[in-house]
N, C-alpha and C positions, 0 to 999 in steps of 0.2 A: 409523078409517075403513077402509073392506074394499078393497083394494087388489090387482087385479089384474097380476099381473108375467107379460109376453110375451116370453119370449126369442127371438130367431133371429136369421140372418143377416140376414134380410130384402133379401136378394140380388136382386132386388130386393121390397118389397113393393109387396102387388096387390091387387084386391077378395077375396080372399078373405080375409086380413088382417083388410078390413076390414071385412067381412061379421061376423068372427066377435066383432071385438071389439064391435061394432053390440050383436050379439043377446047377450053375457055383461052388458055395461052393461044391458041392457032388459029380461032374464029371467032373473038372478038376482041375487045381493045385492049386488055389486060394483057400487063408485059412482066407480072411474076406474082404467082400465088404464093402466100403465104401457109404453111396446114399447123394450124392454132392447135394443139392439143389440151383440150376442158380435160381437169380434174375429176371436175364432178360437174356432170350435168343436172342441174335441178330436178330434170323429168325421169332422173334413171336411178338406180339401185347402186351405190357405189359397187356395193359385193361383187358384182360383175367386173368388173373393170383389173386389169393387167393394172401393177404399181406405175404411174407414172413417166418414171427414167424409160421402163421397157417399152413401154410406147412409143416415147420418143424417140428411144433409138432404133424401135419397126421403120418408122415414117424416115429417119434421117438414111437408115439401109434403104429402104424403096425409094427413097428421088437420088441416091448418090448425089453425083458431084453436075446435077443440070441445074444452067444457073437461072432456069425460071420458074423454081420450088427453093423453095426455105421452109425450114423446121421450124416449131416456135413453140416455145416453155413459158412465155408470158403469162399464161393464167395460172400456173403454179404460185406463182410471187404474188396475184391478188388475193384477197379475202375469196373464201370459198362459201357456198358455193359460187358457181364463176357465172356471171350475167353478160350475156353477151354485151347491151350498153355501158356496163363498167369498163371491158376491155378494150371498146370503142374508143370509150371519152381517153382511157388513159394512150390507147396508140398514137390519138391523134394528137395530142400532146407532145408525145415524143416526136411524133413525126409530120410533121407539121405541112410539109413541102408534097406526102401522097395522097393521094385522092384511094381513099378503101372503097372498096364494091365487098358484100357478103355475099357466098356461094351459098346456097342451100337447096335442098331437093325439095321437089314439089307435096312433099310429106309432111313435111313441118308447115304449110301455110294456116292448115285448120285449127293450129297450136298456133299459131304468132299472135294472137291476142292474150293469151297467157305469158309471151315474154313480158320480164322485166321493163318499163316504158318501151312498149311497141309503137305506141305511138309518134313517138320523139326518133326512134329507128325510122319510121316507113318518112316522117319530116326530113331527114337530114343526111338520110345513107341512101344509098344504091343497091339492090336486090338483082345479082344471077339466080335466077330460078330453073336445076335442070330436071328433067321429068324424070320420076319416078313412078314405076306401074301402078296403076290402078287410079292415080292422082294428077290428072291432067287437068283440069279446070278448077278454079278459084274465083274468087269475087278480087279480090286480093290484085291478079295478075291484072289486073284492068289499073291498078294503078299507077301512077306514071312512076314512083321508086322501085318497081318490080317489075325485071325485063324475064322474061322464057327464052331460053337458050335452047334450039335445038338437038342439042349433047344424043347420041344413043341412047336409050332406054338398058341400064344394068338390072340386071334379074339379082345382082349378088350383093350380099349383104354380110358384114361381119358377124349373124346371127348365126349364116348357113357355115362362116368356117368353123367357129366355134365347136359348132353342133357336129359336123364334119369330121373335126379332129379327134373330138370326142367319141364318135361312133366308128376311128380307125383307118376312116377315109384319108385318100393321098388328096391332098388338094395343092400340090406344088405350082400349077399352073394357074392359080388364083388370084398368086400373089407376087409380088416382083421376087423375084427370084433371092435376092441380099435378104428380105426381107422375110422369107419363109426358110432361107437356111439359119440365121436367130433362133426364131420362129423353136423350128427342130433343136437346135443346139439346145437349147431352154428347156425344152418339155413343154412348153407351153398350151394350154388349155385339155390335154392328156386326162 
């Protein structure tokens, strides 16, 4: 099975999340994304970041019960912080029988050489690459583990809800619905 693997913070997740995982299930071969929630991203500031569990259960209220989304807590349980080829090696371990493809926006390509064995990634995995403004071209996408997906272009970013929430804005339409009434219920980013 062709298995989609999302990583991010998902600080919070929001339509565009879920926008984009909508269109990789619909138009092309992937038949259930995974949304990996990282602990700690190398490149980020933990102090930012929602505990953990609360994320988890943003993302698990935003896909409810569709069964071409799953939650995933897996890098909780590795050594932090979380590299993406750790989570690799140890998925494909367990799971032996899927074929992972990584989703990531076209933002992260001019960092993929500072991943953890990048190298051994662009070798042996598969790259959805969906566009992100301003970051359409790459030297990167020319090679044959990294595909360009033509997904919409999202303007929206867990920066703006944050910022958003905190400057009083209603942003209910941002976010799956389940997952900004949490969201509320919490106080979150307030």
């Amino acid at each position: 099975m062709k298995t989609g693997l999302f990583f991010g913070s998902f600080n919070p997740i929001h339509i565009g999340h879920m926008a984009i995982a909508n269109y990789i299930t619909e138009y092309t071969e992937i038949e259930q994304i995974w949304f990996i929630i990282s602990p700690q991203n190398p490149f980020k500031a933990k102090s930012s970041l929602l505990a953990d569990y609360h994320r988890y259960e943003l993302v698990n209220r935003a896909i409810g019960d569709d069964p071409r989304f799953k939650v995933s807590n897996i890098e909780f349980k590795l050594p932090k912080p979380s590299y993406t080829i750790d989570t690799l090696t140890y998925l494909s371990e367990q799971y032996p029988g899927k074929k992972f493809y990584l989703i990531m926006g076209s933002d992260q390509l001019p960092y993929f050489h500072r991943w953890k064995n990048s190298e051994l990634l662009n070798e042996n995995y598969h790259f959805l690459v969906y566009p992100r403004p301003g970051t359409d071209q790459h030297p990167l996408l020319d090679h044959p583990a990294f595909q360009r997906i033509e997904a919409p272009k999202m303007e929206i970013s867990s920066t703006f809800i944050r910022r958003a929430i905190k400057g009083k804005k209603d942003i209910k339409y941002f976010m799956p619905q389940a997952a900004w009434e949490y969201l509320r219920e919490m106080h979150f980013y307030e």
